[in-house]
N, C-alpha and C positions, 0 to 999 in steps of 0.2 A: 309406629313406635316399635312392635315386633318384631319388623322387618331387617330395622336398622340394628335392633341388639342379636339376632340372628348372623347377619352382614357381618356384625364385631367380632361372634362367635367364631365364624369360620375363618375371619383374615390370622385372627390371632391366634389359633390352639389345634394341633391336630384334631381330626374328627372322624370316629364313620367309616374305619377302612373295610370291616367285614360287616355283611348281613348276621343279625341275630339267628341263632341255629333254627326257634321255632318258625320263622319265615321260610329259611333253607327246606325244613320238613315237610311243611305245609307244601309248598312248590315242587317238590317231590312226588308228595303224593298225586299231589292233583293232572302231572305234567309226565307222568311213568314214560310217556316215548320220547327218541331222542332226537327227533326232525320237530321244532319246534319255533322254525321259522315263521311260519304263519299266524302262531298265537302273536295278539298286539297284546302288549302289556305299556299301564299307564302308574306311576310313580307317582302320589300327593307327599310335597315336599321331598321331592330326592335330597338334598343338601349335594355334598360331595361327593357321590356316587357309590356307595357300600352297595346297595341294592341295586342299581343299573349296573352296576360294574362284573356281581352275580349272576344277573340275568341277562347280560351282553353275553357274557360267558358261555353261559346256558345257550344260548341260541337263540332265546327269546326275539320280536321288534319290538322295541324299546323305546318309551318316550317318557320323560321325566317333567316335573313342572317343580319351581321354588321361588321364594320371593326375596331372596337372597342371590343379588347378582353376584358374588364373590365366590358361593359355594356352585352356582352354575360354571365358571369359569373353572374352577378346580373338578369337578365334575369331567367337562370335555379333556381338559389336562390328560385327569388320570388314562381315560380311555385309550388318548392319543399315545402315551409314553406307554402302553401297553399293544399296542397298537390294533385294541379292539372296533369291532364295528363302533361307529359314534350314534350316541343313540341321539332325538331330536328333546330339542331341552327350550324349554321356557320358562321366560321371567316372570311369575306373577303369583293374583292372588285365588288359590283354588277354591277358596268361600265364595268368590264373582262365579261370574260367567266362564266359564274355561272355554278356549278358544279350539272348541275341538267341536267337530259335526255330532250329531248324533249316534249309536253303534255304535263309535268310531275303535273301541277298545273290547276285549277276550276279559280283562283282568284288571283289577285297578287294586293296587297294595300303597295301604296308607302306614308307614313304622313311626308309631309318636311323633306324627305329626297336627291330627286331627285333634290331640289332646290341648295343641297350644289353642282351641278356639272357644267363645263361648255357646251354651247349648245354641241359641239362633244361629252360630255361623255351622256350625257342624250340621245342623239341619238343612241350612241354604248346600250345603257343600253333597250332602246326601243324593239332595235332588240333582244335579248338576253330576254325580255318577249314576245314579240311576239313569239320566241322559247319554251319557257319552256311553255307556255300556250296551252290549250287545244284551238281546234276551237271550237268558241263560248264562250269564256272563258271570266272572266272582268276583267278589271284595274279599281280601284278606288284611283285618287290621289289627295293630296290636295298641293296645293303651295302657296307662295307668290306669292300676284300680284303686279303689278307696282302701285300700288297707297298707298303700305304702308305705310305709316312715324312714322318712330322709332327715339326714342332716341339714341345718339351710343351704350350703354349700353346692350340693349337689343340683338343686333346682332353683336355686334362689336368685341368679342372673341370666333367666334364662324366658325373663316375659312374663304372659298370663300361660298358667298351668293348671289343668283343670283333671282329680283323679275320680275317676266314675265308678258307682257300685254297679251294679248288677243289673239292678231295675233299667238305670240312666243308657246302661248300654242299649240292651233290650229294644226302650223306643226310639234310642238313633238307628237301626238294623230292623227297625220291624216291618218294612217294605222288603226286605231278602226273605226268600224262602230257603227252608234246609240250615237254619241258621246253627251254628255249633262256638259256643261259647265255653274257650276253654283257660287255663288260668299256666303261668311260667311262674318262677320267682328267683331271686338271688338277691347276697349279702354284699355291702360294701363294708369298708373300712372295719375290719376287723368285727362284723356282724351290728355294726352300730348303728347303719341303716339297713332295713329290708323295702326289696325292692319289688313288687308282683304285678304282672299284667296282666290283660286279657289278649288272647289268642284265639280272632275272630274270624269266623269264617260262613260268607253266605252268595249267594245266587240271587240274581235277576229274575222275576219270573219267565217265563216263556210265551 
């Protein structure tokens, strides 16, 4: 069912062209040198490419997953009419099994997507990057917190949405060490919804 109102999302309405800055930052830091071909980096729910398209840029190897063939096809689009590296892109569901070896990833950045799942799938989805993750490896993810207020408009055709306090986060991330739990915000429509995330950041053990 998500899948398909996703699919509708992106045939019908521009989407997604820039990564959000605290992702930008985050990657920065973490990433200070500029040979950075060798880091893999893995995308939960790329959509249409803001963040692969960033991190092609950057240098990064790149691999995206979405369950949205539409936003996959506009994805590679974008790359190709920019004519960046294409990075390797899949159709599917990252709460399953991800179709990736174990290690097989440096980096795995979830942007509001992890938010569309409920707590079981985020759990199942947990494990399954704790696999494909190298030790020592990072997650950088951003969500809803419970203290957003939106308009219905804003999230209201867009699935199951789930916004998480504090605690919630906590035990989805309490397998990372080094975990850093930080918060964004910003106003829509004339201050009449506010918007806040989390800005998560943690490591693989070793």
């Amino acid at each position: 069912m998500t899948a398909a109102i996703w699919d509708n999302i992106f045939k019908s309405r521009p989407w997604g062209k820039y990564p959000p800055e605290s992702l930008v930052r985050s990657i920065a830091r973490t990433y200070p040198q500029t040979n950075r071909s060798g880091v893999r980096m893995l995308e939960l729910g790329c959509g249409p490419g803001a963040i692969t398209w960033f991190l092609s840029r950057e240098g990064f190897t790149v691999t995206g997953m979405d369950w949205s063939q539409a936003a996959i096809e506009q994805n590679h689009a974008r790359h190709e009419a920019e004519k960046l590296p294409s990075p390797t892109l899949w159709e599917g569901d990252f709460t399953a099994t991800m179709p990736f070896p174990p290690r097989s990833f440096d980096h795995v950045i979830d942007s509001v997507a992890l938010y569309c799942n409920s707590t079981p799938k985020r759990y199942r989805a947990m494990q399954e990057v704790l696999r494909v993750l190298r030790p020592g490896g990072w997650i950088t993810s951003l969500m809803f917190t419970d203290h957003t207020r939106a308009a219905p408009e804003v999230f209201g055709d867009k699935g199951e949405a789930y916004f998480l306090s504090l605690e919630a986060v906590q035990a989805t991330f309490t397998a990372f060490e080094g975990l850093s739990i930080e918060t964004t915000s910003y106003t829509l429509d004339e201050r009449s919804s506010y918007i806040e995330m989390w800005v998560i950041n943690g490591r693989k053990p070793s």
